[in-house]
VEXDREN-2710 file (C-alpha; in Angstrom, 1 decimal):
% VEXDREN-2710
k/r/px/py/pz
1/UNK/0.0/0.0/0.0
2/UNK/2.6/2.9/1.5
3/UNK/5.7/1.0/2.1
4/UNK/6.7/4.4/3.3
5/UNK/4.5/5.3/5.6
6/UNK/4.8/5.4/9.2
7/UNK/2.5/6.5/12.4
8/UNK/3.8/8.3/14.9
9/UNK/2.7/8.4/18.2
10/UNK/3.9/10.6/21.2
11/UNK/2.1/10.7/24.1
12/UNK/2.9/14.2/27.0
13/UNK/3.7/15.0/30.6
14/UNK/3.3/17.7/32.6
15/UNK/6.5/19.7/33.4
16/UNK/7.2/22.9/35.2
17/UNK/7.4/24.4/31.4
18/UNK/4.2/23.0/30.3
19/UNK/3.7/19.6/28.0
20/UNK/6.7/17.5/27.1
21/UNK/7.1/14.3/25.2
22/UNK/7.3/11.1/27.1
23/UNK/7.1/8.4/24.3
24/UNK/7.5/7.6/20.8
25/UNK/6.3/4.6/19.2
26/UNK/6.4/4.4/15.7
27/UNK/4.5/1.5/13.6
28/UNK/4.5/1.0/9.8
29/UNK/2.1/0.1/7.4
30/UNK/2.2/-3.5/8.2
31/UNK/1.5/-2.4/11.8
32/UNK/4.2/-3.9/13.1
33/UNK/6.4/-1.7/15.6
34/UNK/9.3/-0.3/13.8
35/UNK/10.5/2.2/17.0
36/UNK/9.6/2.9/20.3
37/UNK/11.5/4.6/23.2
38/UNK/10.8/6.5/26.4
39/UNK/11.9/10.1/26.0
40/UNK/13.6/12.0/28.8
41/UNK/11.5/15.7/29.2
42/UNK/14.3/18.7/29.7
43/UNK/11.8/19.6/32.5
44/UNK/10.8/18.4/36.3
45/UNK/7.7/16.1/36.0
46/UNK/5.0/17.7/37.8
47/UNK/2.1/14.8/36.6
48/UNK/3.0/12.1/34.0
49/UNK/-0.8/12.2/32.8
50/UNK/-0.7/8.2/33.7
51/UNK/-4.4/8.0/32.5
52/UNK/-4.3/9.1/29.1
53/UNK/0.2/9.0/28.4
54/UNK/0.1/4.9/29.5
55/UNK/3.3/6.4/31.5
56/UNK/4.5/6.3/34.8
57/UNK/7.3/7.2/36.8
58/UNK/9.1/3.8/36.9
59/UNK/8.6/3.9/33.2
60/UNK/11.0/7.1/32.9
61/UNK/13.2/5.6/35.2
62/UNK/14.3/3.1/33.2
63/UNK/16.7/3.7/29.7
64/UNK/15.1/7.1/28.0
65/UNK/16.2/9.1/25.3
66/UNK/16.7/12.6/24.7
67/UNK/14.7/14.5/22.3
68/UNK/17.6/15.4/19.8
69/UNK/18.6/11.1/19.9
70/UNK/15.0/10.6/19.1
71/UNK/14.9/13.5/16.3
72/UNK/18.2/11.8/15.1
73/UNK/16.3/8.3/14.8
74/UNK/13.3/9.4/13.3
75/UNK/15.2/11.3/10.9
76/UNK/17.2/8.1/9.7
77/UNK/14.5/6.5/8.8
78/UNK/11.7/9.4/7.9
79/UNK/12.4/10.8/4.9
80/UNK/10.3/14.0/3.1
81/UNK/8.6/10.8/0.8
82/UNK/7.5/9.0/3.9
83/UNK/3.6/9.8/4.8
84/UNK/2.9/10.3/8.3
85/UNK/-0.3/9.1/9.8
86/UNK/-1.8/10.2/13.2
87/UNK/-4.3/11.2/15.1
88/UNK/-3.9/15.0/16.0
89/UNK/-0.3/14.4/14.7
90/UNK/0.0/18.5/14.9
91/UNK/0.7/18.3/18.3
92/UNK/2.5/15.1/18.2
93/UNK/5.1/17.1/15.4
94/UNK/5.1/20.2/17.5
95/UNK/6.3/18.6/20.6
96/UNK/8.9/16.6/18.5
97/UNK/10.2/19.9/17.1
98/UNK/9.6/18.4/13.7
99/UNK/8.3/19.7/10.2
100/UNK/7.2/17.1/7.7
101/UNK/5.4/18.0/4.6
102/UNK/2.7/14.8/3.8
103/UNK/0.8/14.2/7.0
104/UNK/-2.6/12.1/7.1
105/UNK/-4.2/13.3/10.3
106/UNK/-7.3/10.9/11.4
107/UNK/-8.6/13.7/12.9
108/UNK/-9.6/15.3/9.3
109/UNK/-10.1/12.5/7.4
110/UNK/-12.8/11.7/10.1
111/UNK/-14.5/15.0/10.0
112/UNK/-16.8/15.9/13.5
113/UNK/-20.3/16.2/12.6
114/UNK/-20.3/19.8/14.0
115/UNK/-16.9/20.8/12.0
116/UNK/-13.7/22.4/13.5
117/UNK/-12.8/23.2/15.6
118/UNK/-14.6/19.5/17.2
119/UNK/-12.5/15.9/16.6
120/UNK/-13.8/13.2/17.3
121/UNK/-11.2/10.8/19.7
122/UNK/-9.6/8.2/18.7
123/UNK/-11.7/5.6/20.2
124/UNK/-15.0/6.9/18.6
125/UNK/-13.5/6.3/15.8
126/UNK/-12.0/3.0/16.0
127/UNK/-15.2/1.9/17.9
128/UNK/-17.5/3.2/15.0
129/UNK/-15.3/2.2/12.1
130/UNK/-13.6/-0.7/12.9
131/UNK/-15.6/-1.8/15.7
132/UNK/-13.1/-2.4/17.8
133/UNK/-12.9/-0.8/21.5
134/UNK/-9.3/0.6/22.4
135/UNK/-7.7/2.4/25.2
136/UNK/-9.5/0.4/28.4
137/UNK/-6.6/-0.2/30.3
138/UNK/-6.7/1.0/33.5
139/UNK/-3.1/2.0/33.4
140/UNK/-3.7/4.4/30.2
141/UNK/-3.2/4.3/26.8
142/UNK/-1.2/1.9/24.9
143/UNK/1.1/3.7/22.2
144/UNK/1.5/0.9/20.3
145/UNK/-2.4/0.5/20.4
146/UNK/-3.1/4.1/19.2
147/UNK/-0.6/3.8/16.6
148/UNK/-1.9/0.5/14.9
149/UNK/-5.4/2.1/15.5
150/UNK/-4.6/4.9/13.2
151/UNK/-3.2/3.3/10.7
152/UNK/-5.8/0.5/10.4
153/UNK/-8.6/3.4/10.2
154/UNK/-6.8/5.2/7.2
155/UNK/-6.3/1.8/5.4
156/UNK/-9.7/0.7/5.7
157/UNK/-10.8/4.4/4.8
158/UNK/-8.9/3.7/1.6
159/UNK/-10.4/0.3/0.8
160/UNK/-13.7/2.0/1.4
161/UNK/-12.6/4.9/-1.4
162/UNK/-11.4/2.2/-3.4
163/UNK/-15.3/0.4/-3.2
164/UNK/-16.8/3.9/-4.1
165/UNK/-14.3/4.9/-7.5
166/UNK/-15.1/0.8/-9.1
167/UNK/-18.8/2.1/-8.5
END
């Protein structure tokens, strides 16, 4: 399908500066894991938003990487050809410190009923279009979960474009 393209997931943490990246997990379109690493914030950790990051504080404690070692992966294998999937992948760029020109946000290509600036979360839409329930764990999201969620909704929203053009 895209044997370029990857989803990027980054979940935050409260620091005394605001929001900070705690996690990348990358998965390609195969949905297998291709990268994944715990990210060491510049900051102090005020909360590490447990419930919705998956993250805790033995979590950082173990082997994390800085930002610019995570920027110098991503970079080694994420070239200006490679589409990047997401959901509300602005933010997860932003926080990176990343530009990248072809980005396929689930957000958009599920459009709110009400329009911008409403998005519908990431388990509506996994729940409504692939009828599959993600993100119950008690202990908070699953990265790896929300990245093969987003990638299995934009390849079944292109096998269901596909269905309408042979019409």
């Amino acid at each position: 399908m895209w044997p370029s393209s990857q989803k990027v997931w980054g979940p935050l943490c409260y620091t005394i500066h605001g929001l900070e990246l705690s996690r990348v997990t990358v998965v390609n379109s195969s949905l297998q894991i291709v990268y994944d690493t715990f990210v060491r914030p510049h900051n102090e950790v005020i909360d590490y938003n447990t419930r919705f990051s998956g993250i805790s504080q033995e979590d950082m404690a173990g082997h994390c990487q800085s930002l610019k070692d995570v920027q110098d992966t991503l970079l080694s294998f994420i070239s200006a050809d490679t589409i990047l999937i997401g959901h509300g992948l602005d933010t997860d760029l932003c926080v990176l410190k990343l530009l990248h020109g072809t980005v396929v946000d689930t957000s958009v290509v599920f459009p709110h009923r009400l329009g911008p600036p409403h998005k519908l979360s990431l388990h509506s839409l996994t729940a409504e279009y692939l009828r599959k329930i993600i993100q119950e764990s008690e202990c908070g999201h699953d990265t790896a979960e929300d990245a093969v969620a987003c990638m299995e909704l934009i390849i079944w929203k292109a096998k269901e474009d596909g269905k309408l053009k042979k019409i």
